[in-house]
DOSELO-557596 format. One line per 3 residues: number of its first residue (from 1); for each residue x, y, z of N, C-alpha, C, O. Coordinates in nm, 4 decimals. Layout:
NUM> X/Y/Z/X/Y/Z/X/Y/Z/X/Y/Z ~ ... .
//
This chain:
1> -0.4982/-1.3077/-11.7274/-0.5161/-1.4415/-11.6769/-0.6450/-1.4512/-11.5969/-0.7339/-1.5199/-11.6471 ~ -0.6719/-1.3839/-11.4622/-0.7832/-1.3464/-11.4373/-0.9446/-1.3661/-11.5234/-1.0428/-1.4345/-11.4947 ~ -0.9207/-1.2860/-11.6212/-1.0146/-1.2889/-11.7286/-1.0634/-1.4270/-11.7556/-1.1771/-1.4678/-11.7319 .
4> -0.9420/-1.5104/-11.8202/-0.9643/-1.6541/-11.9315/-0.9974/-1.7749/-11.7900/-1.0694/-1.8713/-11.8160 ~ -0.9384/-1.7592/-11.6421/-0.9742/-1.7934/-11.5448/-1.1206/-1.8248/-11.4989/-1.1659/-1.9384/-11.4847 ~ -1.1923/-1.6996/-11.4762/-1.3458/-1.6682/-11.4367/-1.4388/-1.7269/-11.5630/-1.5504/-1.7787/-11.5606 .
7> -1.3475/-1.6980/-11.6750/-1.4699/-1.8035/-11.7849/-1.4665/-1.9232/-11.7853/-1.5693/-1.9836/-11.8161 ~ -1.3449/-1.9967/-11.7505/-1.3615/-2.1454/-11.6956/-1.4186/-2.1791/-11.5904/-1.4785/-2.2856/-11.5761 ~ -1.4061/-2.0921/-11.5058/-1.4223/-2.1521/-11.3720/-1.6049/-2.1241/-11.3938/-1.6653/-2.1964/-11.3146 .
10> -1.6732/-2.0631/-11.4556/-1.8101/-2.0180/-11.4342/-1.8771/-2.0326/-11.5413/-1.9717/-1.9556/-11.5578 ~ -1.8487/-2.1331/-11.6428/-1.8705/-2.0988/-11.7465/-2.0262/-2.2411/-11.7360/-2.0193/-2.3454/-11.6710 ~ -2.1173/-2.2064/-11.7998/-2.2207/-2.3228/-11.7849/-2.2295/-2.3753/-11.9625/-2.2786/-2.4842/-11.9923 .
13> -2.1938/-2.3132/-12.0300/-2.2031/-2.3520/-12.1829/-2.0676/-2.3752/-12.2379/-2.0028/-2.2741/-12.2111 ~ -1.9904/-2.4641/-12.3051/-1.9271/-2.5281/-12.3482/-1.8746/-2.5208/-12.4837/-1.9348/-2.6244/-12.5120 ~ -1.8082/-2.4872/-12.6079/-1.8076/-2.5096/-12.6897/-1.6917/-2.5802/-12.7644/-1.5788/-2.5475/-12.7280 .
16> -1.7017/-2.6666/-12.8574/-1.5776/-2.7625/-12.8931/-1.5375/-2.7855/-13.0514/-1.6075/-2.8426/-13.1351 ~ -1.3492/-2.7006/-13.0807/-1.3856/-2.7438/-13.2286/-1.2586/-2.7985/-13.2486/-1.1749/-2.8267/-13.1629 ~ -1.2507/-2.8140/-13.4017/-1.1097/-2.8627/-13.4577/-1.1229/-2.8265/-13.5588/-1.2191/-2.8036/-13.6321 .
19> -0.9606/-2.8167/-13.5688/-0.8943/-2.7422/-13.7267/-0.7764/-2.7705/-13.7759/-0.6731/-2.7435/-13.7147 ~ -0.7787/-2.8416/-13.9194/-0.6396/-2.8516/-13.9363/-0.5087/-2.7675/-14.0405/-0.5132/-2.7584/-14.1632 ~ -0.4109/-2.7198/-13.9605/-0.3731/-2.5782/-14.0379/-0.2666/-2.6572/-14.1780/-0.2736/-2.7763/-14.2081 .
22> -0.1898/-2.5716/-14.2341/-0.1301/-2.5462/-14.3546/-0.0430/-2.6816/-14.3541/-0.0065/-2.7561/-14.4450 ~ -0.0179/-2.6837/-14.1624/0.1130/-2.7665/-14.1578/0.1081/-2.8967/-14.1208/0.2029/-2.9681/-14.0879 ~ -0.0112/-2.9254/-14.1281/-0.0844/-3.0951/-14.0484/-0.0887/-3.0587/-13.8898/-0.0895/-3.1570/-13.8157 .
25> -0.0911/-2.9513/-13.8376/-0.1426/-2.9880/-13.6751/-0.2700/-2.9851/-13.6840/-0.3225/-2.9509/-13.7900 ~ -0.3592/-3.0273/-13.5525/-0.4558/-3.0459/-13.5502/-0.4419/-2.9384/-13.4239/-0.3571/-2.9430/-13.3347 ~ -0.5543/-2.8349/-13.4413/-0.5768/-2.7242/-13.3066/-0.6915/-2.7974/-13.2355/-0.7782/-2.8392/-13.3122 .
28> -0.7003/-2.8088/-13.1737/-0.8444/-2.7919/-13.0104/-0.8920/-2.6854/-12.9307/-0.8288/-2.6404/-12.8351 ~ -1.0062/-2.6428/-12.9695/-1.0322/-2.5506/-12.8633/-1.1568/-2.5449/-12.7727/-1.2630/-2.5894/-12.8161 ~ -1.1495/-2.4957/-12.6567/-1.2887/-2.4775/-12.6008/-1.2987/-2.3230/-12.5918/-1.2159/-2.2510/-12.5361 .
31> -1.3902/-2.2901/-12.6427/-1.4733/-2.1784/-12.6088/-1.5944/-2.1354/-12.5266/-1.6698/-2.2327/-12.5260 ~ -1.6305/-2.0687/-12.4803/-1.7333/-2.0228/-12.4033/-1.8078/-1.8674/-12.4738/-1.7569/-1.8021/-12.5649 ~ -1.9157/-1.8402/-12.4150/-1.9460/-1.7318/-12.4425/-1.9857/-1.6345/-12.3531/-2.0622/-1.6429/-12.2570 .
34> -1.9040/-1.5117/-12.4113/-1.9244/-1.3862/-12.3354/-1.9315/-1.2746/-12.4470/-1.8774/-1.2427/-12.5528 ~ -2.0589/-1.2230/-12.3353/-2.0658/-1.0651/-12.4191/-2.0641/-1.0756/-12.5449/-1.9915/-1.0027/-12.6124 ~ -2.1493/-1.1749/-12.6027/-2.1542/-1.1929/-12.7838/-2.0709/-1.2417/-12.8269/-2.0619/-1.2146/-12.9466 .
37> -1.9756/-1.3237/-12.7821/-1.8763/-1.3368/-12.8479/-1.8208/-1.4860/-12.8098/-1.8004/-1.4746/-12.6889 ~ -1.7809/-1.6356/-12.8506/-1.7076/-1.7089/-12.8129/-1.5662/-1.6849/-12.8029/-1.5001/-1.6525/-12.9016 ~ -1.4960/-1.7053/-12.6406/-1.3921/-1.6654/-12.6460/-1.3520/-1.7759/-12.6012/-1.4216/-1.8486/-12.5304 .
40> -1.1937/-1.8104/-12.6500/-1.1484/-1.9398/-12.6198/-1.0528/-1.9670/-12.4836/-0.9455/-1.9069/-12.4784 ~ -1.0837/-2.0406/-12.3936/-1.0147/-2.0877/-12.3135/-0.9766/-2.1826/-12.2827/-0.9431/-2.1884/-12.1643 ~ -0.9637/-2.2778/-12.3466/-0.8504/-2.3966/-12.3467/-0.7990/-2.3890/-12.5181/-0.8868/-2.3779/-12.6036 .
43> -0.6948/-2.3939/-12.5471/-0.6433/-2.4369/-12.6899/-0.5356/-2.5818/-12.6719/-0.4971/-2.6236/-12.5627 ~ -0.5088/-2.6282/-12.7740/-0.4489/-2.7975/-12.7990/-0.4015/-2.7334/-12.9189/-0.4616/-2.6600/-12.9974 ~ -0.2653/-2.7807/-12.9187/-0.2039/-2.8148/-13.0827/-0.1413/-2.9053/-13.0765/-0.0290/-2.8901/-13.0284 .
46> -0.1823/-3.0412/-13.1213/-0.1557/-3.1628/-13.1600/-0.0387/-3.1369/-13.3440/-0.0750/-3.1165/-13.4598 ~ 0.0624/-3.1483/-13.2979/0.1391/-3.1239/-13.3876/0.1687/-3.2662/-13.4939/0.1519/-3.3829/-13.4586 ~ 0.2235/-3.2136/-13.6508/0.2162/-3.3442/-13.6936/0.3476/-3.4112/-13.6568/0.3474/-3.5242/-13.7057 .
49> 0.4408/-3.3906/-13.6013/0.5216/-3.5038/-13.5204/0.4645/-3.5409/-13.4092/0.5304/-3.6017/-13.3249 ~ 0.3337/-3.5112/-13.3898/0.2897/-3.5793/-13.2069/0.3313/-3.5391/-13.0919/0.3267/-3.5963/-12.9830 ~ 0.3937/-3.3847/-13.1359/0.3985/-3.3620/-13.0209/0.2744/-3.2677/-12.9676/0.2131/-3.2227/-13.0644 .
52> 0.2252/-3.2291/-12.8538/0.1091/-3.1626/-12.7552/0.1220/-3.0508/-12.6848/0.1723/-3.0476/-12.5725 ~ 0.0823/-2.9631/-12.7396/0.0956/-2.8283/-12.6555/-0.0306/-2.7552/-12.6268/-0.1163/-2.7382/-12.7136 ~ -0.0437/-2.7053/-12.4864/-0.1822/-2.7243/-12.4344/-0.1621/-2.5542/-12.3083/-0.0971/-2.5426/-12.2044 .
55> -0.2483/-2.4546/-12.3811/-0.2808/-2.3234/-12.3178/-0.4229/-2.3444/-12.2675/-0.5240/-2.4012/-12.3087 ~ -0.3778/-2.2565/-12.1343/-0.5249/-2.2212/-12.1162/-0.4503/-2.0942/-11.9373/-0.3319/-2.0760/-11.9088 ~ -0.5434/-2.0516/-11.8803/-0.5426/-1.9644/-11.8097/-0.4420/-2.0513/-11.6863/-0.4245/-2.0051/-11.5736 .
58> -0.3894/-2.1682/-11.7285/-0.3213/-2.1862/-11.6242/-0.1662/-2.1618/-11.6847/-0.0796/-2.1310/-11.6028 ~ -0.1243/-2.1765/-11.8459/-0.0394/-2.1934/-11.8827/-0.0974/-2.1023/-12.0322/-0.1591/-2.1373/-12.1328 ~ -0.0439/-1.9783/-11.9865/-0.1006/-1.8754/-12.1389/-0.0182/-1.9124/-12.2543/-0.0574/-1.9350/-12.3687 .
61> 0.1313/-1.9161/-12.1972/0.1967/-1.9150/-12.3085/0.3191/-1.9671/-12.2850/0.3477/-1.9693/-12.1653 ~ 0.4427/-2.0317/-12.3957/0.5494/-2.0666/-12.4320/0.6571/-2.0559/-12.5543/0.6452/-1.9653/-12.6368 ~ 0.7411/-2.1321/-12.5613/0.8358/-2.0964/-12.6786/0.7594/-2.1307/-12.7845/0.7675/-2.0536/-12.8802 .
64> 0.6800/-2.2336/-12.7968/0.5758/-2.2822/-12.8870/0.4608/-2.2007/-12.9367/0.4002/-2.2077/-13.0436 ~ 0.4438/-2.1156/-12.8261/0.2428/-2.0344/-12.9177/0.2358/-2.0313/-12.7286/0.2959/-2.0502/-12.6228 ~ 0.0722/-1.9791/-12.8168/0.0054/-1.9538/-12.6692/-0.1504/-1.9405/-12.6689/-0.2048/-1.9347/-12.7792 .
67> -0.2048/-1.9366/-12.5899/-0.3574/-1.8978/-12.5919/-0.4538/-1.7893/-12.6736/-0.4586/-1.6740/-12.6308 ~ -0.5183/-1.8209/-12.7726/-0.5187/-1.6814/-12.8489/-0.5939/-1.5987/-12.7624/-0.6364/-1.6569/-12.6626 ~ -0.6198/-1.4888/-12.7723/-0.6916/-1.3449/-12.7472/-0.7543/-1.2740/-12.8134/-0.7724/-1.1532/-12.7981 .
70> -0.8183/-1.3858/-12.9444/-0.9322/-1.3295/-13.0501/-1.0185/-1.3894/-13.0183/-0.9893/-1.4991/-12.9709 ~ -1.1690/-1.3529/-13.0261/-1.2671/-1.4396/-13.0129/-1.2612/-1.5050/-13.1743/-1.1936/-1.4660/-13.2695 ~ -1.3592/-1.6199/-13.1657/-1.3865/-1.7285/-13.2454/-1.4907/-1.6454/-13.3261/-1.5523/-1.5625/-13.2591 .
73> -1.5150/-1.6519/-13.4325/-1.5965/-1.5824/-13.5329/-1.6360/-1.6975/-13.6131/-1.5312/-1.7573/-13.6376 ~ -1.7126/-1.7453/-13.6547/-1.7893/-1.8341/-13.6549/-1.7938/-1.8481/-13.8333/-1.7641/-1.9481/-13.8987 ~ -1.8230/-1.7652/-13.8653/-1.8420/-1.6988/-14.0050/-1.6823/-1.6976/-14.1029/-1.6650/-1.6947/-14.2248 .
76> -1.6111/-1.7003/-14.0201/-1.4361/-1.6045/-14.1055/-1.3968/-1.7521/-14.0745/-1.3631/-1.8262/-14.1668 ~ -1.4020/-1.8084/-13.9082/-1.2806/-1.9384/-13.9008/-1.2989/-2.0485/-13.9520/-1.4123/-2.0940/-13.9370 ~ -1.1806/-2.1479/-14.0444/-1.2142/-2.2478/-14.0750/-1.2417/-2.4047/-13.9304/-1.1693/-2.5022/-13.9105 .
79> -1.3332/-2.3762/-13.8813/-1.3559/-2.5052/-13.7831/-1.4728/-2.5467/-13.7545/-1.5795/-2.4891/-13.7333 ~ -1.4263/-2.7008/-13.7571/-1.5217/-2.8132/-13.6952/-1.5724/-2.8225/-13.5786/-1.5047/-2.8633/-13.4842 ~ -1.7108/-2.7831/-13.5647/-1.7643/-2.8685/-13.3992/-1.7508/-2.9790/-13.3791/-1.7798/-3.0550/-13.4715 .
82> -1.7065/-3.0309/-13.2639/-1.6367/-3.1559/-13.2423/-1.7074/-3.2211/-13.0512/-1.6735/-3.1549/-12.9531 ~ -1.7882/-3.3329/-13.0347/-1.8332/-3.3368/-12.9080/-1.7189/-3.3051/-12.7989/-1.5967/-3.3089/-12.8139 ~ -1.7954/-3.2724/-12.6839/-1.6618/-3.2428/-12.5712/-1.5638/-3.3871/-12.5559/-1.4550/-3.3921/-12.4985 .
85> -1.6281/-3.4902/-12.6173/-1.5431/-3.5874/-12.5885/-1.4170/-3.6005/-12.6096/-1.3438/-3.6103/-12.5111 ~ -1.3632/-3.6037/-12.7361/-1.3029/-3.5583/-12.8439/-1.2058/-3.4677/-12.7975/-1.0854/-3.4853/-12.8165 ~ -1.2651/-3.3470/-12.7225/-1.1932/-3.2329/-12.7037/-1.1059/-3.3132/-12.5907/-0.9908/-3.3341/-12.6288 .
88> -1.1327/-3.3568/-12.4749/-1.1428/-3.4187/-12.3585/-1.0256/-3.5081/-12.3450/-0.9556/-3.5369/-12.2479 ~ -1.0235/-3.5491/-12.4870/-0.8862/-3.7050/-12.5013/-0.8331/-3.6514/-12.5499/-0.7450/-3.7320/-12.5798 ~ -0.8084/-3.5711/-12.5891/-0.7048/-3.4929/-12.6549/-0.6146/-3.3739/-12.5396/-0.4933/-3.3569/-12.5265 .
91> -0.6985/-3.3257/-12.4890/-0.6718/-3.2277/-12.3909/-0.5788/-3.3208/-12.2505/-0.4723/-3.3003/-12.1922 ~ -0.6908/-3.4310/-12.2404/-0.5765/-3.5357/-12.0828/-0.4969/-3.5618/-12.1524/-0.4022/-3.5403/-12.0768 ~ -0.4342/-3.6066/-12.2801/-0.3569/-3.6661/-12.3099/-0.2310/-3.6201/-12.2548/-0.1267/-3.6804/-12.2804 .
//
């Protein structure tokens, strides 16, 4: 927790995507970068019944999923850059 903590709290670069999986949710994530690598610290899964489930270093995990602990690979993952806005209304919601 610590870890995904200090990259939010210090983080000066931003990154924002979306993806939609097998099952109609829509994921959100913010990433940052460390040590070569975008690692994600906020995730959103906008599910296709509407419902909202929302990790990040304050809330890692639940019965639902949780915050991943892979970095973002840029090359392998299927996702959209998306402005922070976007990320933003989705995330207060």
């Amino acid at each position: 927790m610590a870890y995904f903590r200090a990259l939010d709290e210090n983080a000066t670069l931003r990154h924002h995507f979306r993806h939609v999986d097998e099952e109609g949710s829509l994921w959100y994530v913010e990433a940052v970068p460390d040590r070569g690598a975008l690692i994600v610290i906020k995730q959103a899964e906008l599910t296709s019944a509407g419902r909202l489930h929302r990790y990040s270093w304050k809330h890692l995990e639940d019965e639902h999923g949780g915050l991943t602990d892979q970095a973002i690979d840029l090359g392998e993952d299927p996702l959209e850059a998306i402005p922070a806005q976007e990320f933003q209304r989705v995330w207060t919601r």
